[in-house]
TORKE-127710 format. One line per field, with one value per atom (N, C-alpha, C): atom name; z, y, x. Coordinates in nm, 4 decimals, padded with zeros to 6 digits, always signed. Layout:
badren <- CA	...
up <- Z	...
north <- Y	...
east <- X	...
! end
This chain:
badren <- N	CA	C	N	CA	C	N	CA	C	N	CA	C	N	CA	C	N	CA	C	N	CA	C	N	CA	C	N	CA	C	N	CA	C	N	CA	C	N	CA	C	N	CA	C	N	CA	C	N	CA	C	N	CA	C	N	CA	C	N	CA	C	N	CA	C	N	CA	C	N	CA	C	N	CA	C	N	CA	C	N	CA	C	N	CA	C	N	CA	C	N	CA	C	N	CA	C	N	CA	C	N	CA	C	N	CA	C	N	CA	C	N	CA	C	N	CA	C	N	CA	C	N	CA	C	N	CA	C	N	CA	C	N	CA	C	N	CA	C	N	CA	C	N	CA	C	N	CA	C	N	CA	C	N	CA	C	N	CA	C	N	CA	C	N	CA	C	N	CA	C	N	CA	C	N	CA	C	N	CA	C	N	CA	C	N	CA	C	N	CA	C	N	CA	C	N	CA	C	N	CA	C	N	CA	C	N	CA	C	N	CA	C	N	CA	C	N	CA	C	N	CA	C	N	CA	C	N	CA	C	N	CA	C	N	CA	C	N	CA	C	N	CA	C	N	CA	C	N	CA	C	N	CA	C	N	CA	C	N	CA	C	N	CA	C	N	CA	C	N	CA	C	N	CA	C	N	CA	C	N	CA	C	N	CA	C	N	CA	C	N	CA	C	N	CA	C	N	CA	C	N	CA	C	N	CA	C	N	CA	C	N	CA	C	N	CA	C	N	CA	C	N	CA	C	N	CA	C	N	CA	C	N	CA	C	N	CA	C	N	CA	C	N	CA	C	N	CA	C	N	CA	C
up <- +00.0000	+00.0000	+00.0000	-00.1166	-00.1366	-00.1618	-00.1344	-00.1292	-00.1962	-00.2973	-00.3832	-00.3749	-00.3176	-00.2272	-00.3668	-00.4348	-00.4916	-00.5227	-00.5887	-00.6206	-00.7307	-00.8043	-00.9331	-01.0016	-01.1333	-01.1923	-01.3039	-01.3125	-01.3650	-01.5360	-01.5369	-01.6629	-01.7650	-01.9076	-02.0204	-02.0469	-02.0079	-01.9927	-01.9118	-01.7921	-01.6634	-01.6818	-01.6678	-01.6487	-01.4868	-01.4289	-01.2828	-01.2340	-01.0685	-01.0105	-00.9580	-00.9179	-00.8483	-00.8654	-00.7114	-00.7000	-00.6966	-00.7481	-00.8036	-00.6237	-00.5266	-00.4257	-00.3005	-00.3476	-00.2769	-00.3129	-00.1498	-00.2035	-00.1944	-00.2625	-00.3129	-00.2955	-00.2039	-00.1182	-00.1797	-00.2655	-00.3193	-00.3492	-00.3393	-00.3364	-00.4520	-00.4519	-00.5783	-00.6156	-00.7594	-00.7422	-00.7345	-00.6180	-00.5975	-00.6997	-00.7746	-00.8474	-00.9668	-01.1188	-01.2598	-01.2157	-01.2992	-01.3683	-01.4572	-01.4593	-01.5699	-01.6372	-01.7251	-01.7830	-01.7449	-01.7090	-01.7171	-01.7920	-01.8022	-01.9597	-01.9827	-01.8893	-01.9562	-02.0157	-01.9360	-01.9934	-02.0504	-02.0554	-02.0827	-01.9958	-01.8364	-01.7675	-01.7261	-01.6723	-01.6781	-01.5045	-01.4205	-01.2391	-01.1858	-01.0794	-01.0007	-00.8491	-00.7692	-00.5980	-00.5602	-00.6354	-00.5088	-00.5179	-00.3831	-00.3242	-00.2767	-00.2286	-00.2073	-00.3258	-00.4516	-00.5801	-00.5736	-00.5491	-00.4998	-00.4401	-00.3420	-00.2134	-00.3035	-00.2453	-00.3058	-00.1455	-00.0838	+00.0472	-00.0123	+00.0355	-00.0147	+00.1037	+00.0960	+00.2261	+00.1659	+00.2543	+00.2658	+00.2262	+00.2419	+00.2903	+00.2607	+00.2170	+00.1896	+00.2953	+00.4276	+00.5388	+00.6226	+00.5861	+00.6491	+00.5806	+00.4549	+00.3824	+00.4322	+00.5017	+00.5096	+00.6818	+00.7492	+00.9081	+00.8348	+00.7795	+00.7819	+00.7930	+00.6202	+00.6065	+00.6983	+00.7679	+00.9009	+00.9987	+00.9995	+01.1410	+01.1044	+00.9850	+00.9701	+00.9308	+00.9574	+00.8539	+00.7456	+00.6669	+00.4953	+00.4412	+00.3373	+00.2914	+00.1752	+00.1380	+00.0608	-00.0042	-00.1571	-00.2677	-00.2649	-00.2621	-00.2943	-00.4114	-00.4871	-00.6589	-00.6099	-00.6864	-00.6502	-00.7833	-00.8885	-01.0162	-01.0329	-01.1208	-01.1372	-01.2442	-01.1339	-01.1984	-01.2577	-01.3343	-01.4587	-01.4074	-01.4294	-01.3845	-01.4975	-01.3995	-01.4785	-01.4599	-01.6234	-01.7227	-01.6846	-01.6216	-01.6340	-01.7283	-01.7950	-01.9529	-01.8955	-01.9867	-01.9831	-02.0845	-02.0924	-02.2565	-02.3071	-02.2841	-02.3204	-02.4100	-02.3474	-02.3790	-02.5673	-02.5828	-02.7493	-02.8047	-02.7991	-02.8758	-02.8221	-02.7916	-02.7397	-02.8914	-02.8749	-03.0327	-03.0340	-02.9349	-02.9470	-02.9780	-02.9623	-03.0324	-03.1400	-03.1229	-03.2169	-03.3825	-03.3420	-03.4581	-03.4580	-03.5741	-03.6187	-03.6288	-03.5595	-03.5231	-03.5933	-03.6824	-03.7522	-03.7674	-03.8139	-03.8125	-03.8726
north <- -00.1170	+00.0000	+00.1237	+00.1794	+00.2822	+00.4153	+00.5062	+00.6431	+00.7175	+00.8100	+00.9571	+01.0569	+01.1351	+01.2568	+01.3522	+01.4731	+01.5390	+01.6598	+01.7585	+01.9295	+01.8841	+01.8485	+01.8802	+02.0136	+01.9943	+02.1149	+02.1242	+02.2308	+02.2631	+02.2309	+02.2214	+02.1426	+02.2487	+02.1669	+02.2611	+02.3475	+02.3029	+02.3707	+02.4827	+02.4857	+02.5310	+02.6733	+02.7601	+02.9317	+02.9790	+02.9317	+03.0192	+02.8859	+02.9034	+02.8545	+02.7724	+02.7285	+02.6520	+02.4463	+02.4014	+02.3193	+02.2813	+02.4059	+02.4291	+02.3943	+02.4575	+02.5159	+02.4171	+02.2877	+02.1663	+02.0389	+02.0015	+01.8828	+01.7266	+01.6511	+01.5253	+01.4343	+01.3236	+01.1985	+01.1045	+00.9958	+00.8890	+00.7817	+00.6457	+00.4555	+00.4481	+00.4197	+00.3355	+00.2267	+00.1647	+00.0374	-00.0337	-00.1665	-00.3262	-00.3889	-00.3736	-00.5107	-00.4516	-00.4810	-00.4500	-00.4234	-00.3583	-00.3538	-00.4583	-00.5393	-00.6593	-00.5771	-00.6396	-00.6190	-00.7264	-00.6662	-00.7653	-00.8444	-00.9803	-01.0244	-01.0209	-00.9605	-00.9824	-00.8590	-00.7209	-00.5982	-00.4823	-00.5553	-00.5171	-00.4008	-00.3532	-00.2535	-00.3051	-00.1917	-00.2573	-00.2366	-00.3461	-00.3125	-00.3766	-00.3545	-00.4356	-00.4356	-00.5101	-00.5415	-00.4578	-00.3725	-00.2520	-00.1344	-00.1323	-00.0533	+00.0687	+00.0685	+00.1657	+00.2844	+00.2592	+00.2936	+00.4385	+00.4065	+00.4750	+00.6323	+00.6474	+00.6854	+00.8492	+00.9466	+01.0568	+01.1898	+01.2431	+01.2490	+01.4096	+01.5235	+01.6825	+01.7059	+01.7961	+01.8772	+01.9792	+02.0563	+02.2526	+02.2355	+02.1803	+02.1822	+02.0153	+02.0755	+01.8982	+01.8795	+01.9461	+01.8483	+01.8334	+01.8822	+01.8120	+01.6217	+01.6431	+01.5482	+01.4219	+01.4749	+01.3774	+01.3723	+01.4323	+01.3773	+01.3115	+01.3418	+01.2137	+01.0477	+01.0886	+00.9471	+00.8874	+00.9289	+00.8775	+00.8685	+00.9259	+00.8946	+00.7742	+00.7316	+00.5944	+00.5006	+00.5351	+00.4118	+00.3197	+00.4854	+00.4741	+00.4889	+00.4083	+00.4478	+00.5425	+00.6116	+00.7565	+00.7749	+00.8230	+00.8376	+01.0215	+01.0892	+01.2431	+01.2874	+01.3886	+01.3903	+01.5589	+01.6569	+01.7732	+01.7990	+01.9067	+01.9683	+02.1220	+02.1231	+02.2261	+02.3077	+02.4642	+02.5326	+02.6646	+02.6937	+02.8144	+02.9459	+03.0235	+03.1651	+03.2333	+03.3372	+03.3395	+03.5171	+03.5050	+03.6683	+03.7088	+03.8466	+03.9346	+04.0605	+04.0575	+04.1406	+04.2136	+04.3281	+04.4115	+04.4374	+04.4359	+04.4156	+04.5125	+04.6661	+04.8043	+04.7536	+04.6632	+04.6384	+04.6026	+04.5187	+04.5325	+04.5763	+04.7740	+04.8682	+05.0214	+04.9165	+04.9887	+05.0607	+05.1857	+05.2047	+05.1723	+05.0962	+05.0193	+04.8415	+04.8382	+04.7001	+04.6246	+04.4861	+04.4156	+04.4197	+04.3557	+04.3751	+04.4683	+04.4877	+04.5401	+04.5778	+04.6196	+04.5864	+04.6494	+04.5443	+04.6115	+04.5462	+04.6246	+04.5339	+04.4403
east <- +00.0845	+00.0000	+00.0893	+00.1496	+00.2010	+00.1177	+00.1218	+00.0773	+00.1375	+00.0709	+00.1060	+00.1538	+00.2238	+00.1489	+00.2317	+00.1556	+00.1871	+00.0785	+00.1208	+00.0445	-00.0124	-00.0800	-00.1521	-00.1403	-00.0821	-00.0732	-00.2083	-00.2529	-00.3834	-00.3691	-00.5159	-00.5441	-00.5092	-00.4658	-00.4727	-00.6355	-00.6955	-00.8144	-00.8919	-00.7569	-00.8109	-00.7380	-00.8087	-00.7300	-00.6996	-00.7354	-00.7604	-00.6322	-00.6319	-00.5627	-00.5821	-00.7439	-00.8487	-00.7480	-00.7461	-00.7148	-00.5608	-00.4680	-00.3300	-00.2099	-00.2936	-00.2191	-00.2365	-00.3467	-00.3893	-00.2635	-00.2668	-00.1793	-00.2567	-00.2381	-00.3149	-00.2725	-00.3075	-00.2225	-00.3493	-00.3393	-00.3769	-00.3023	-00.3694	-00.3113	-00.2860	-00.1477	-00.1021	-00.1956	-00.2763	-00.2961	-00.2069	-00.2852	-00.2225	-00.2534	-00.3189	-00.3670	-00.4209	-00.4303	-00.4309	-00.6083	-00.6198	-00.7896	-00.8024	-00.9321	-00.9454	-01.1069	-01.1213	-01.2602	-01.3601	-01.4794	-01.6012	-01.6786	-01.6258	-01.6912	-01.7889	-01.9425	-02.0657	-02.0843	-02.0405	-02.0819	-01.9470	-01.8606	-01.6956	-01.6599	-01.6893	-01.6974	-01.5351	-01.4936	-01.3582	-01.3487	-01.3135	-01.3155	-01.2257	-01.2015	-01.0830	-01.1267	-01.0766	-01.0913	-01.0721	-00.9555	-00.8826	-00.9703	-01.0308	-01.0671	-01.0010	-00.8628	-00.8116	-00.7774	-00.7809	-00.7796	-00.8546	-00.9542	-01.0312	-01.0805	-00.9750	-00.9443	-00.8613	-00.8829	-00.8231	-00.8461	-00.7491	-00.7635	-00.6620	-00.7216	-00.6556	-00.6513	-00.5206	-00.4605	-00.4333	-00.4221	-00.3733	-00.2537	-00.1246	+00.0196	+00.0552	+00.1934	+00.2615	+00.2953	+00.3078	+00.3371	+00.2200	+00.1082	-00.0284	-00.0371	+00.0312	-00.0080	+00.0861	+00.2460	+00.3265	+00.2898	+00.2389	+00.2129	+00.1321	+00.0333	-00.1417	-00.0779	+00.0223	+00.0758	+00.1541	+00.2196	+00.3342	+00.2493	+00.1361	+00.0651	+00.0102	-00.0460	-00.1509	-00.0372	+00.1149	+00.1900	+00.1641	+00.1362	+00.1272	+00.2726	+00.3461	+00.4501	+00.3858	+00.4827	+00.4451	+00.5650	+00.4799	+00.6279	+00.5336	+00.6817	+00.6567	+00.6852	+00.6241	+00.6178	+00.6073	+00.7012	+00.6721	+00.6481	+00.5872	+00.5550	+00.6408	+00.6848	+00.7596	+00.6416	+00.6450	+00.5343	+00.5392	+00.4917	+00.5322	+00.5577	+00.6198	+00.5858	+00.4628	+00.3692	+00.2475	+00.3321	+00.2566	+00.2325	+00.1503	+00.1929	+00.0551	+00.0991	-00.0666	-00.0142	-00.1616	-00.1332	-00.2938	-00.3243	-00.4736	-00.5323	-00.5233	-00.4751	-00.4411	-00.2909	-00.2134	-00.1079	-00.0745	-00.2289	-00.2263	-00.2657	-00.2688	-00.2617	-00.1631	-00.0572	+00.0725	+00.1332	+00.1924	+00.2188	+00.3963	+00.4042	+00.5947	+00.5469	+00.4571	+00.4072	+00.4999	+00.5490	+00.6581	+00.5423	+00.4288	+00.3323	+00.2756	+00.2172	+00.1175	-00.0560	-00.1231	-00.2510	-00.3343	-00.3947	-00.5264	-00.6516	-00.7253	-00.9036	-00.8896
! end
């Protein structure tokens, strides 16, 4: 029973920061997923699979695991520096392009 613990970096889809600053302690699976031969659903025993447990702080996340003697693999994300541009900014008249209708 190995444990996750890592930041999620936001979706290509996602603009805001929402979920970015949470840290995320989830079970490795034990055991493969098989398919169901009557309805081809695909399931497995492990239950712990399952299991998805958010903290404030990576060391809320590494007491939890040391307190329940969970082993825990740590995964940190290396994260972008964010642009801030202002929308005045593209009709600057030092502009590299050119801006027209």
């Amino acid at each position: 029973m190995v444990a996750r613990i890592s930041c999620p970096a936001k979706t290509a889809t996602q603009s805001g920061l929402g979920r970015t600053k949470s840290w995320l302690l989830e079970f490795m699976p034990d055991e493969a997923r098989e398919i169901e031969p009557l309805m081809g659903w695909t399931g497995s025993g492990d239950t712990k699979a399952q299991v998805k447990l958010w903290f404030a702080t990576q060391d809320e996340a590494i007491a939890y695991a040391r307190r329940n003697n969970i082993a825990y693999r740590l995964e940190t994300t290396k994260t972008g520096a964010r642009r801030t541009q202002l929308y005045s900014d593209n009709f600057k008249s030092t502009r590299l392009g050119q801006w027209t209708h």
